[in-house]
C-alpha positions in Angstrom: 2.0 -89.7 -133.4 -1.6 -89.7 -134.5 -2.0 -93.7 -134.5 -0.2 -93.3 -130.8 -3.3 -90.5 -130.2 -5.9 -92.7 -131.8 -4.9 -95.8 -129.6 -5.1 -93.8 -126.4 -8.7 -92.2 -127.4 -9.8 -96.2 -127.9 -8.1 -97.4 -124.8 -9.9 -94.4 -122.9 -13.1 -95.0 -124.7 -12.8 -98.8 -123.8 -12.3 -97.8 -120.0 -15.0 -95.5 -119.6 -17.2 -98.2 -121.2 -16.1 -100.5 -118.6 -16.2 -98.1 -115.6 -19.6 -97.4 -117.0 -20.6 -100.9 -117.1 -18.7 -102.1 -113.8 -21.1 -99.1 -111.8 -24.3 -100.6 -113.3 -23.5 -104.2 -113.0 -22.7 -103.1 -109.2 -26.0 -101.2 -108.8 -27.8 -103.8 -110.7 -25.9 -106.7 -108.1 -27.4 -104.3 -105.1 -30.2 -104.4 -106.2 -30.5 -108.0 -106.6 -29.3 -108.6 -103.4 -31.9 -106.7 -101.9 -34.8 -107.6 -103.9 -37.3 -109.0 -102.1 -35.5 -108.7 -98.7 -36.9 -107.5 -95.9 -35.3 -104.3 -93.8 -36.2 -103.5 -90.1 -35.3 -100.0 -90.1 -35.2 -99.2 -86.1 -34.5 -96.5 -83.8 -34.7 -96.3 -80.0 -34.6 -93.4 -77.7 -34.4 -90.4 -80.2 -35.3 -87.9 -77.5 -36.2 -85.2 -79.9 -33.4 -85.1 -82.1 -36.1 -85.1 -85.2 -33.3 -83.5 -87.6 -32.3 -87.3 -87.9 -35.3 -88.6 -89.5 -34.5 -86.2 -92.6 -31.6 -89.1 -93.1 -33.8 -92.0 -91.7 -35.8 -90.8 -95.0 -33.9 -91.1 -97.1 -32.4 -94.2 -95.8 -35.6 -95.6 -96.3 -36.2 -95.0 -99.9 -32.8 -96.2 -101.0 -33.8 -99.5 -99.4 -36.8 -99.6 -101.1 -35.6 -97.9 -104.5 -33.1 -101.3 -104.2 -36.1 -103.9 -104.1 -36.3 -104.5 -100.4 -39.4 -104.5 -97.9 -38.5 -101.9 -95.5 -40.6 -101.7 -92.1 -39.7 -98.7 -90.0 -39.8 -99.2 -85.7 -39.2 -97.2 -82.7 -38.7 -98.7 -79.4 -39.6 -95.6 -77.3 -38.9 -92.1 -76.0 -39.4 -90.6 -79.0 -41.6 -87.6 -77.8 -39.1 -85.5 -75.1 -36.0 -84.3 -75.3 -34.4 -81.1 -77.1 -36.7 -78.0 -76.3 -38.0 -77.8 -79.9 -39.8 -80.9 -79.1 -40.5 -80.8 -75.4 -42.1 -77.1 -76.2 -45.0 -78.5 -78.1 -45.1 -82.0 -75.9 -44.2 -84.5 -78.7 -46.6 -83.0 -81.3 -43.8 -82.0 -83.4 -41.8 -85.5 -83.4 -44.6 -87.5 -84.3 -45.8 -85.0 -87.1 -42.2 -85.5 -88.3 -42.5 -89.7 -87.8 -45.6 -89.9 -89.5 -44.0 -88.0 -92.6 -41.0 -90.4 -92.2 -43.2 -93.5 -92.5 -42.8 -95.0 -89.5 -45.1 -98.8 -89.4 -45.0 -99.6 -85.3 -43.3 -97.9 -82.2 -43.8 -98.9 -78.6 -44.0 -96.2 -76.3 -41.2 -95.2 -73.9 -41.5 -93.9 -70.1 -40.8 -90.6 -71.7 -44.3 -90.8 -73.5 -45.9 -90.4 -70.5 -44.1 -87.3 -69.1 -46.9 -84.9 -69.7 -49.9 -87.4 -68.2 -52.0 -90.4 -69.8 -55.0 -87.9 -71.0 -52.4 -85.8 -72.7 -50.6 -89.0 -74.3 -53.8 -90.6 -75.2 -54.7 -87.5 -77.6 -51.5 -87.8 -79.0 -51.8 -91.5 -80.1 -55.3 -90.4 -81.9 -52.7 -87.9 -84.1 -50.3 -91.2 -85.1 -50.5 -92.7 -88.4 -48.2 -95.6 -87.1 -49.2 -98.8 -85.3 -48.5 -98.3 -81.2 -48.1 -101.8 -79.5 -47.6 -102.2 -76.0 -48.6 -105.5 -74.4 -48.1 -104.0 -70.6 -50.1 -101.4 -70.1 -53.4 -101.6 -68.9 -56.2 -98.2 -68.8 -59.1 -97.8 -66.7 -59.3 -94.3 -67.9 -61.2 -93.0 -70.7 -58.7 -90.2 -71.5 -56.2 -93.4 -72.2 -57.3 -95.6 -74.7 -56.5 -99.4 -74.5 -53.6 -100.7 -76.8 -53.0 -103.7 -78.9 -50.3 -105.9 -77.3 -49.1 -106.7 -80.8 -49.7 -106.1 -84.5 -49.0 -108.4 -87.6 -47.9 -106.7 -90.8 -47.6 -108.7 -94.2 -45.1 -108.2 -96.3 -43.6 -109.6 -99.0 -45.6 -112.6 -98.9 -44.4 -112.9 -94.9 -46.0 -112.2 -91.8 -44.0 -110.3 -89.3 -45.6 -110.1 -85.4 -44.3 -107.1 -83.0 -44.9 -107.2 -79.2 -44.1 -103.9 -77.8 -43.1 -103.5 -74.2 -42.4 -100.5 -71.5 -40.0 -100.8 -68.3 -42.1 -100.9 -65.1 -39.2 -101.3 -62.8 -38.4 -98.0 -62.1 -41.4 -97.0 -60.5 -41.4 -99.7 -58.8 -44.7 -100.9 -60.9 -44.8 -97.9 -63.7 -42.4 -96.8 -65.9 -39.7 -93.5 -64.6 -41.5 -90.6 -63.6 -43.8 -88.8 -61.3 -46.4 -91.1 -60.2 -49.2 -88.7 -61.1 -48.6 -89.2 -65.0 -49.6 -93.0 -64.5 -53.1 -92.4 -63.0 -55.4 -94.7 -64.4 -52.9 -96.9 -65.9 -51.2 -100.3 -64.1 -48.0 -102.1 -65.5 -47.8 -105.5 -65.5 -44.7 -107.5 -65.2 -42.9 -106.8 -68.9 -41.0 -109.8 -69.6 -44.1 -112.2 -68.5 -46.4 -110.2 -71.2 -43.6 -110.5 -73.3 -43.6 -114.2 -73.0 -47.5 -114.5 -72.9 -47.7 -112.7 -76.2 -44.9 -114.2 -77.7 -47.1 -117.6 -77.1 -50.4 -116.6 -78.5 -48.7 -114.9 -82.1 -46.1 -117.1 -82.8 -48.2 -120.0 -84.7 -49.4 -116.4 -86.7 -46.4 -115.0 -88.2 -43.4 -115.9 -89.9 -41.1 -113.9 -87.7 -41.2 -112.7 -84.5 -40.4 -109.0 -83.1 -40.4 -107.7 -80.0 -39.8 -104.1 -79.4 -38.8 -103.2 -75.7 -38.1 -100.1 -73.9 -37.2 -102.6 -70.6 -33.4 -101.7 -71.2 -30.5 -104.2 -72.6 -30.3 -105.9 -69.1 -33.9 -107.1 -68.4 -34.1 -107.8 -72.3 -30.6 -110.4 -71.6 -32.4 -111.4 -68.7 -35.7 -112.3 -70.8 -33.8 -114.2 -73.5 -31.3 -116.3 -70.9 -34.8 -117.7 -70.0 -35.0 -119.6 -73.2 -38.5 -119.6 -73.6 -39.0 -116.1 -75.5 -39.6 -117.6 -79.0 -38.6 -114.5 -80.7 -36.0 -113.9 -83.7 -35.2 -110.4 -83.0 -35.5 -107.8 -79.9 -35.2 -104.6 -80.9 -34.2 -102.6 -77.3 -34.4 -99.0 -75.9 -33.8 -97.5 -72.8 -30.2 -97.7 -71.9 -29.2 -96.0 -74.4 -26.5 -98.9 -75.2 -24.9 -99.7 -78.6 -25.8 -103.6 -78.9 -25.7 -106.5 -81.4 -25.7 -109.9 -79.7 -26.9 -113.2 -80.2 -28.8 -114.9 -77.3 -30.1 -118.7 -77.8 -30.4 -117.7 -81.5 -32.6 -114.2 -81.2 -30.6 -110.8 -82.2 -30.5 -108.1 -79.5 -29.9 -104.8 -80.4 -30.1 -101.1 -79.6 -28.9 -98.2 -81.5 -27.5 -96.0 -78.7 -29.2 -92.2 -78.8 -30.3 -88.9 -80.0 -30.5 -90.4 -83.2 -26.7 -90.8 -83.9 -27.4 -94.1 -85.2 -29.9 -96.2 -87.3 -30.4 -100.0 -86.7 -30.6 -101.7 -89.8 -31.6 -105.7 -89.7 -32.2 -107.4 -92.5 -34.3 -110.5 -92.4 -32.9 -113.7 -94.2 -35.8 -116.3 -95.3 -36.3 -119.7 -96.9 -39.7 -120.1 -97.5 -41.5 -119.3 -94.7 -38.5 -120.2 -92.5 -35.7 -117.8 -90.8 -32.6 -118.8 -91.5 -30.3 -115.5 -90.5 -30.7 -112.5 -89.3 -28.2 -109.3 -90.3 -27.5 -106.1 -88.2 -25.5 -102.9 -88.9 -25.6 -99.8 -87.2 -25.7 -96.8 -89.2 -24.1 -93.5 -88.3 -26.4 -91.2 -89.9 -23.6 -88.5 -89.4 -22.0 -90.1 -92.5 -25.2 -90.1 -94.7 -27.1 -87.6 -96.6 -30.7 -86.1 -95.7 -33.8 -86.1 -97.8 -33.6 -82.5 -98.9 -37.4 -81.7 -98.8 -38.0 -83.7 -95.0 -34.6 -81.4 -94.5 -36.8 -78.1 -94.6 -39.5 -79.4 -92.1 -36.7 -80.2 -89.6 -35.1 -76.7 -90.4 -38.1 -75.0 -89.8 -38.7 -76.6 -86.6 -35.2 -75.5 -85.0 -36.2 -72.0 -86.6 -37.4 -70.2 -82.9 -35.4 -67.1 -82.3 -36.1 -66.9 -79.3 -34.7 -70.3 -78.3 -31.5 -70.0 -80.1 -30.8 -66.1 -78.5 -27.7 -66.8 -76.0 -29.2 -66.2 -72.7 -25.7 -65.6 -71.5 -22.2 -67.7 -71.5 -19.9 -70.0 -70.0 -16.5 -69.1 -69.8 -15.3 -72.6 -70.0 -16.9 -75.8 -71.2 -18.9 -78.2 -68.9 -18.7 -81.3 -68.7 -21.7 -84.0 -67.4 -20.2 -83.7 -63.8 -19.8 -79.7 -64.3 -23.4 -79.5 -65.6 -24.6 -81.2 -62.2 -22.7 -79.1 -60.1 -24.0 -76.1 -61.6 -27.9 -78.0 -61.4 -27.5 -78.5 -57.3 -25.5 -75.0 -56.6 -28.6 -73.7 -58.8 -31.7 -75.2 -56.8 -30.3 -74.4 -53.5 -29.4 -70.8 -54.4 -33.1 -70.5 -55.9 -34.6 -71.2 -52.4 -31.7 -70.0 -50.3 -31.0 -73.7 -49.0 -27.9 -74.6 -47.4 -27.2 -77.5 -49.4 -27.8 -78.5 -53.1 -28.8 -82.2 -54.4 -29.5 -82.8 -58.0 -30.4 -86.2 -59.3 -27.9 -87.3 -62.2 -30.8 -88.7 -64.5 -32.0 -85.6 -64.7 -29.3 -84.1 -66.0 -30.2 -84.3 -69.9 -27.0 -82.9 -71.5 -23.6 -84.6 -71.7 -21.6 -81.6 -72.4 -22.1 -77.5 -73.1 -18.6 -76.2 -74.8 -17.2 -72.5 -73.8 -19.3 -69.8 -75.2 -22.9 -68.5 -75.2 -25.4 -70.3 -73.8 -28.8 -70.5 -75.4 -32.7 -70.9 -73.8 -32.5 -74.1 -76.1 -29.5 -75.4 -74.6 -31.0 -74.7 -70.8 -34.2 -76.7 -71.7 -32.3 -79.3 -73.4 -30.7 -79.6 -70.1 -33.7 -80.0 -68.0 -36.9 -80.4 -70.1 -39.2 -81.6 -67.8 -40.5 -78.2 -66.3 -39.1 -79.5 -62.9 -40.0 -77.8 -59.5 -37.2 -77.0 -56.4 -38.5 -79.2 -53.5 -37.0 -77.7 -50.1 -36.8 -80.0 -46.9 -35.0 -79.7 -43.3 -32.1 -82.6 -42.9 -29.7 -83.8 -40.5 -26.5 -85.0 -41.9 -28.0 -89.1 -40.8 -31.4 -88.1 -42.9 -29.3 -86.9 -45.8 -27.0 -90.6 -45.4 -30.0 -92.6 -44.9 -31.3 -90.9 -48.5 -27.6 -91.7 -50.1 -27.6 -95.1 -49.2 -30.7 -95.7 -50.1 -30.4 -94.8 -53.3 -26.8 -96.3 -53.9 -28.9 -100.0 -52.8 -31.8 -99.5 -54.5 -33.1 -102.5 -55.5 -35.9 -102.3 -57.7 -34.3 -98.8 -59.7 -31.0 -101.2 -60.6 -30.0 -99.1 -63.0 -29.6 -96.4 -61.1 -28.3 -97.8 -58.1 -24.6 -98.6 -57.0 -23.9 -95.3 -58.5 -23.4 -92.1 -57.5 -26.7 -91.1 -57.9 -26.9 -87.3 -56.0 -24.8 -84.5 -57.2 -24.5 -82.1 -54.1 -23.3 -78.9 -53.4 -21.3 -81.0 -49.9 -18.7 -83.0 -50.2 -19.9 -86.6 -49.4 -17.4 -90.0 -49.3 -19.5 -93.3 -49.9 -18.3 -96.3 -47.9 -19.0 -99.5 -49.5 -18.7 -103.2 -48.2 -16.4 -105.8 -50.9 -19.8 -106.5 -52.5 -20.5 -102.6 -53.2 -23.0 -102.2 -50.9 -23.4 -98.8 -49.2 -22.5 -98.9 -45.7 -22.0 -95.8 -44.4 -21.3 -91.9 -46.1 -18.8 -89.7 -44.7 -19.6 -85.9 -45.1 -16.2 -84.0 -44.2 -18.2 -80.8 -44.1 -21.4 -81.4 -42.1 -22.1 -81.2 -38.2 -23.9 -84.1 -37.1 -27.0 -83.7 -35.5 -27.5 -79.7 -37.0 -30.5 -79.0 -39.6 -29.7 -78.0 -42.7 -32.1 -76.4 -45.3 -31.8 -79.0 -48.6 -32.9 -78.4 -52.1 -33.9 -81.2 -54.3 -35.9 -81.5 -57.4 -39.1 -82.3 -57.2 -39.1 -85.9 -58.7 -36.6 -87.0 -56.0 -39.1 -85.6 -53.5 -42.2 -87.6 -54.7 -40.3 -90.5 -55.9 -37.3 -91.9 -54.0 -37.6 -94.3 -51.3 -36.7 -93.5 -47.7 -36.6 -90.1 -47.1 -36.6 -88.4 -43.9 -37.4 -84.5 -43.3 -39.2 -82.6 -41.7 -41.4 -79.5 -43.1 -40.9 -80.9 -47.0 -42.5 -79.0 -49.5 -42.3 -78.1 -53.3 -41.8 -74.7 -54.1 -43.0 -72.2 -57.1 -39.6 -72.1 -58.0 -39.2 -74.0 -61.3 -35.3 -75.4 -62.1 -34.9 -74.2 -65.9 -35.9 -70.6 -64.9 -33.2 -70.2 -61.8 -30.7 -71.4 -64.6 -31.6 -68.5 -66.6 -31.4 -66.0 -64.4 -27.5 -66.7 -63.3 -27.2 -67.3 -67.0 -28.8 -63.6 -67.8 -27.1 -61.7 -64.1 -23.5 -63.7 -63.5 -22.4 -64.8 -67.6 -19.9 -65.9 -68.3 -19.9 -68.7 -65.8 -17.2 -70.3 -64.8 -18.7 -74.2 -64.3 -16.2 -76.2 -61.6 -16.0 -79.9 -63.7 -14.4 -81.2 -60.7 -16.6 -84.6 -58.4 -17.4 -83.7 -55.1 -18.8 -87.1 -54.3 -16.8 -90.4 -54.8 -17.2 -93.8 -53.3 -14.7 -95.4 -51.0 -14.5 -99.3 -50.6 -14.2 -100.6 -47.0 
């Protein structure tokens, strides 16, 4: 029995020694398969969801505590989102990126939602590289940008173009026109191109980081003159990987659910393959000390005090019904249209309701505009909108959420013909409530005596929230589009 005992103690000693062994061989084989690598960490579209980069942290430093060169890259709208961010304008998210060690972001329409003069003092406070080949300041409150910026590393140089949509405007980025004074937006993918030109005999590899969105980005590299190895996208919000011609396309989705992570394969001074993942930072750890920054920056308890309650959840659809029932109540309009882009929530389950959760909804501090419509005014602004096209991405959609019933009638090709509203007398005046970025910025309206109240949407929201709770939020479309 003891010589049985002895030869299961060896046997066990043996193992351990070879689990022991197998773990460092396999750490010592990372390792080696890093070394000397380099890492585009990348993120696009974070829109204030800083308690992410407490992961992207520590992402970061297991790359580099495995050998590799690890650059870290935003592609934009970064600064706006959640109310803990959008309270302070940015300040908060780019304090956090600068601890994070972020090397070069491009900036986002998002950037600019609180003016150029404001913007420009926020670049002063970045300790990261801002690139952004298409935007050009005649203003002193903005200063110019570099179009690109070389970093060396690891014996390479690596060349990043950034770039910002300007198609939503048309000719600035998304957002009311007054933010872009001083500033003009030239054509993205041809600065792209011009740039990609004049750095690529001075790097090694090639970057570009766009906010255009995934589409013009395709659009760019079908051209087959771009010249870059990898794009790393924004705007849409899509979950890409791609090849086209030879160049990686990616974008990481957003809120910071995900982390790009592309990985750079050399010989020499040559690229011979480029590597993607996307990782869910759900299913990693946080740096524990970057962890109490982000903690303390949620810590407002006057934010996170339920304002009131829903008594069932909402859904993106219930959230807009509830937005356009909201701004025509707050002016006592006859009819309610809110604009689904503005809309910033997907979801907001059963339950209490905090201020956090109603600026996270609408974070842009946006005004109730009130006009006087027929029923052909209010068809003329539908069909507009559903044929846009210069705003693509928001067209042949349905764009307005109203408190009315509307049918859109569309040809074979999905073009707007005609919209029906079931509920409307032709030819009466009605008293509409919009936002006040539909007001100033879509196309084709017709009114008469159009103005923009005091009345500020986030604030009418709260007051049902604080006078009717719970709410019950109707998840059910009014609008829906009919084909000929």
């Amino acid at each position: 029995m003891r010589k049985f005992l002895s030869v299961l103690l060896a046997m066990a000693m043996v193992l351990s020694l070879t689990v022991t062994s197998f773990a460092a061989d396999t750490a010592a084989d990372a390792k080696a398969e890093m070394a000397g690598k380099t890492v585009i960490l990348h993120t696009n579209d974070v829109h204030g969801a800083v308690e992410g980069y407490a992961y992207i942290a520590q992402l970061k430093a297991d790359y580099e505590a495995k050998g590799a060169e690890v650059i870290l890259v935003d592609a934009g709208d970064f600064s706006q989102g959640t109310t803990y961010v959008s309270s302070t304008k940015g300040a908060d998210a780019v304090t956090m990126m600068n601890a994070a060690g972020y090397d070069v972001v491009t900036l986002g329409n998002h950037e600019f939602d609180h003016g150029q003069a404001f913007l420009g003092r926020m670049i002063d406070s970045m300790d990261f590289e801002v690139v952004c080949a298409n935007v050009v300041s005649d203003t002193c409150s903005f200063p110019p940008l570099p179009p690109y910026t070389v970093l060396e590393e690891g014996g390479l140089r690596i060349g990043f173009v950034g770039v910002v949509t300007n198609y939503e405007g048309p000719g600035h980025p998304a957002g009311n026109a007054s933010s872009f004074a001083g500033l003009t937006f030239p054509d993205p993918q041809r600065m792209a191109l011009k740039y990609a030109a004049e750095l690529r005999p001075k790097c090694d590899v090639l970057v570009l980081v766009s906010h255009m969105g995934d589409d013009r980005d395709r659009e760019l590299l079908a051209g087959g003159a771009s010249q870059y190895d990898v794009v790393i996208g924004g705007h849409t919000h899509e979950e890409g990987d791609t090849l086209i011609g030879g160049t990686l396309l990616t974008q990481t989705g957003k809120d910071l659910r995900n982390i790009g992570v592309t990985t750079i394969r050399m010989k020499g001074k040559k690229v011979v393959g480029v590597d993607f993942r996307l990782v869910p930072l759900a299913d990693y750890e946080p740096d524990p000390v970057f962890q109490k920054q982000v903690d303390a920056c949620y810590a407002n308890p006057e934010l996170n005090r339920p304002m009131g309650g829903f008594g069932n959840a909402a859904n993106k659809w219930g959230l807009a019904n509830w937005m356009a029932g909201a701004v025509a109540d707050g002016i006592d309009a006859e009819i309610g249209f809110y604009h689904i882009g503005g809309v910033r929530l997907d979801s907001i389950p059963a339950g209490g309701v905090s201020a956090a959760s109603v600026y996270g909804l609408e974070p842009f501090g946006t005004l109730v505009a009130e006009m006087k419509m027929t029923p052909a005014d209010m068809r003329r602004m539908i069909v507009s909108k559903y044929n846009d096209p210069v705003n693509v991405k928001e067209a042949h959609r349905i764009d307005l959420i109203s408190t009315t019933p509307y049918v859109i009638v569309t040809d074979q090709a999905d073009n707007a013909l005609d919209v029906e509203f079931p509920k409307l007398r032709e030819g009466k005046v009605y008293t509409v409530a919009v936002s006040d970025y539909v007001y100033k910025n879509y196309n084709d309206l017709n009114y008469t005596d159009g103005k923009i109240t005091e009345e500020d949407v986030t604030g009418i929201l709260l007051e049902e929230l604080e006078e009717d709770s719970p709410l019950r939020i109707d998840n059910t479309p009014r609008q829906r589009v009919r084909r000929k």
